[in-house]
C-alpha distance (Angstrom), angle and dihedral (degrees) to the residues before:
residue distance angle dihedral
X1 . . .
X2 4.21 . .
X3 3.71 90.9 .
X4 3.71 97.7 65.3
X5 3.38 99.0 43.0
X6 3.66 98.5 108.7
X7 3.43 82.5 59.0
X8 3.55 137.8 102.5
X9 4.11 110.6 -83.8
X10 3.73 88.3 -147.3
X11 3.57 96.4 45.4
X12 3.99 97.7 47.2
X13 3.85 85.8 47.0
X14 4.22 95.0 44.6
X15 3.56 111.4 33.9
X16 3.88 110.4 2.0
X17 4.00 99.5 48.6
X18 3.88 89.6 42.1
X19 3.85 93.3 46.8
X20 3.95 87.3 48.7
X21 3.81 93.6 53.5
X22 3.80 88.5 46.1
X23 3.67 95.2 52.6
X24 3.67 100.3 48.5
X25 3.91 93.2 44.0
X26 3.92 83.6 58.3
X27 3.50 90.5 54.9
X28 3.97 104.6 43.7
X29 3.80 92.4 43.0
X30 3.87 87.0 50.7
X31 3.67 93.8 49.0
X32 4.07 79.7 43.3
X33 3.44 92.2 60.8
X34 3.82 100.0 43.8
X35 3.59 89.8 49.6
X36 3.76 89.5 58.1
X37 3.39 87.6 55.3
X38 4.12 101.3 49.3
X39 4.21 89.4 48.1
X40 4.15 79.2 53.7
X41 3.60 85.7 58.3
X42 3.95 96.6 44.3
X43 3.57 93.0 -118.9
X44 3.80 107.0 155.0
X45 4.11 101.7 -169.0
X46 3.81 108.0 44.0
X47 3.92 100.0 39.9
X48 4.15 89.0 53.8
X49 3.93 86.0 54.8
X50 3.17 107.6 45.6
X51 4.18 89.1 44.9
X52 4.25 88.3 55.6
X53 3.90 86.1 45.0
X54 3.97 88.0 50.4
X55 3.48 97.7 46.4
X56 3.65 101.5 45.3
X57 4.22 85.8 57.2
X58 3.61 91.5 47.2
X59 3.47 97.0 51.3
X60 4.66 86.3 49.8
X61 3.85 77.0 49.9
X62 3.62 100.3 53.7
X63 3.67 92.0 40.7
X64 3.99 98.5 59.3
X65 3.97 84.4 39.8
X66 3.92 80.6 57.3
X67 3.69 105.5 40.8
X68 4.43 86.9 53.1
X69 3.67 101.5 44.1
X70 3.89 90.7 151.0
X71 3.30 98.6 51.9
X72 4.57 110.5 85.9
X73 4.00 96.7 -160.5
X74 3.85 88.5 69.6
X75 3.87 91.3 51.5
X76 4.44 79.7 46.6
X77 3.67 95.7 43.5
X78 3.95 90.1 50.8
X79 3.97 93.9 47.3
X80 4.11 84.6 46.0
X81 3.61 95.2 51.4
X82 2.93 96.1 46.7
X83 3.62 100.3 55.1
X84 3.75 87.4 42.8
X85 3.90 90.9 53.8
X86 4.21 86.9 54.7
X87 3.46 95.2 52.2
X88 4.28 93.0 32.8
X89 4.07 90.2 56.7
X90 3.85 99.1 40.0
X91 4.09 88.1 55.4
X92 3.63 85.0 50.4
X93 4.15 93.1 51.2
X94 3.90 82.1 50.5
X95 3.42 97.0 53.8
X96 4.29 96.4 40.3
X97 3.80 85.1 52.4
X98 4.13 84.5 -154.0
X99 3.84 109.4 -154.2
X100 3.68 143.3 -20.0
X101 3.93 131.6 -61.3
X102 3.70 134.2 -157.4
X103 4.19 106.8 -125.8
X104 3.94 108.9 -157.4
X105 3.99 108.3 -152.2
X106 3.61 120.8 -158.8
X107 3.96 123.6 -176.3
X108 3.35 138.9 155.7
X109 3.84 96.9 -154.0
X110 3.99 115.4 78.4
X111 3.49 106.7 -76.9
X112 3.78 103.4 -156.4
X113 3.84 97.9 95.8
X114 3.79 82.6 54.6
X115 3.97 90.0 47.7
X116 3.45 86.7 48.9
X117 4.31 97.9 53.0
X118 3.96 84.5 39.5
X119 3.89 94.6 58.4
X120 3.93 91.4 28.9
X121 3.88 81.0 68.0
X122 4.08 99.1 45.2
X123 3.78 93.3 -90.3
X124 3.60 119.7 146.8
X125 4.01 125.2 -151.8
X126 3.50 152.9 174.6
X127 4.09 109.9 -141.7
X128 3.76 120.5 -168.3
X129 3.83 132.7 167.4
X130 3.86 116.2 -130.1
X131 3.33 133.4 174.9
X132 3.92 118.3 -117.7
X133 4.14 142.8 -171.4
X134 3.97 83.9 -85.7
X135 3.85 93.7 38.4
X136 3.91 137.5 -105.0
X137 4.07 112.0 10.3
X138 3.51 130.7 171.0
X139 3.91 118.6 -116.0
X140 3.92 125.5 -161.2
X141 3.92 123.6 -170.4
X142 3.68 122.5 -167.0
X143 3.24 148.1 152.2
X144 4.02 132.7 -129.0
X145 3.67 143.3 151.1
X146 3.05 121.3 -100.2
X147 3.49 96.5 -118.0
X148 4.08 84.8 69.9
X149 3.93 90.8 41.0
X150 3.68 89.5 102.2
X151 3.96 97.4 52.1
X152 3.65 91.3 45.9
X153 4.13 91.2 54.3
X154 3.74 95.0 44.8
X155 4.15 87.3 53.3
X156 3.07 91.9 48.8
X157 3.62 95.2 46.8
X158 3.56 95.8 53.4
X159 3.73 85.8 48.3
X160 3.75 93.5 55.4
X161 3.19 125.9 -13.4
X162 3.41 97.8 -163.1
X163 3.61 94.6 48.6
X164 4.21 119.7 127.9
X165 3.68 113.2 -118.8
X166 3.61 123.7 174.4
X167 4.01 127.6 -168.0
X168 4.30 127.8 -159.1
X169 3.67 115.1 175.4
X170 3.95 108.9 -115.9
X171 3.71 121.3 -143.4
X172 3.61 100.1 -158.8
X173 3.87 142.9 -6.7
X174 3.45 132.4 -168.0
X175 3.44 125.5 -141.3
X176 3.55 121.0 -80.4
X177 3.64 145.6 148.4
X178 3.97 101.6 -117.5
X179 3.89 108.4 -161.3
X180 3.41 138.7 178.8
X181 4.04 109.0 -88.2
X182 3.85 131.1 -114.3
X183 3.70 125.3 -165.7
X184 3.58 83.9 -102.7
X185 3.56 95.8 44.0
X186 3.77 135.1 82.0
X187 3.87 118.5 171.5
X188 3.74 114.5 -160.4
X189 3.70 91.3 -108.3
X190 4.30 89.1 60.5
X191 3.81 88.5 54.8
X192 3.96 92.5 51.4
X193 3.75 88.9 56.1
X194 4.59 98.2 32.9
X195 3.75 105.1 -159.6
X196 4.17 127.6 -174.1
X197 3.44 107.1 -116.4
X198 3.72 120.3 -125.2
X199 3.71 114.5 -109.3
């Protein structure tokens, strides 16, 4: 490496090299990560991308990891990066909020003021009664992204706080009008999800 020849050999070899490796196994393990995440989501440009981008770093990575065998802060900085790069690209999934997720909402209370708040705010559902261990309960299926996922929690924490809710990633949806069942009703969404109907 020319440009840090005016350098130090013992810094270069103990702190710069090291802190080199470290950095770019950060970033390849975090562009790992998210590219886990878009082939999840069937998308077929990003994910091919980031995976060249990723592999290209590793391979700098493994190279300087090579070329200093002797020298234990590489094997360190490796190990540290990637941790960091774990943690560094699952933050970054958090705060993308990729895609859409079904939320599965079971109460036992009547759930039409929380219909009611949920649609008030744009929401569509699916609501069907059921019949569980305890008896009859109220279950609500809809689906958000996951960039709404938090407002949709917090109503329906202040509905009930002690309501069940569920969450499963969805890859995709189609577009359909979801609406609240009658007995002589099914939307498309009710059949995905078949329910026995309380008596």
């Amino acid at each position: 490496m020319n440009f840090f020849q005016d350098l130090d050999p013992g810094i270069v070899e103990w702190v710069i090299i090291p802190l080199l490796i470290f950095l770019a196994r950060i970033v390849d393990v975090t562009l790992g990560t998210l590219r886990i995440v878009f082939i999840s989501k069937g998308d077929k440009m990003i994910a091919p991308i980031l995976g060249f981008i990723e592999v290209l770093i590793w391979l700098i990575a493994i190279t300087q990891v090579m070329q200093n065998l002797s020298n234990f802060i590489s094997y360190l900085a490796w190990a540290g990066g990637f941790a960091a790069g774990n943690f560094l690209g699952l933050r970054i999934e958090q705060k993308l909020a990729l895609g859409q997720v079904v939320v599965r909402i079971i109460t036992v209370e009547q759930a039409t003021k929380l219909i009611d708040r949920l649609r008030g705010r744009g929401y569509r559902l699916t609501s069907v009664d059921a019949r569980g261990s305890s008896g009859k309960v109220n279950l609500l299926f809809m689906i958000v992204r996951r960039k709404k996922l938090g407002e949709v929690i917090g109503i329906i924490r202040d509905f009930n706080p002690n309501a069940f809710y569920s969450i499963e990633d969805v890859r995709s949806v189609s577009e359909i009008e979801v609406a609240q069942d009658t007995p002589d009703q099914k939307t498309r969404l009710s059949r995905l999800f078949p329910l026995k109907k309380s008596k």
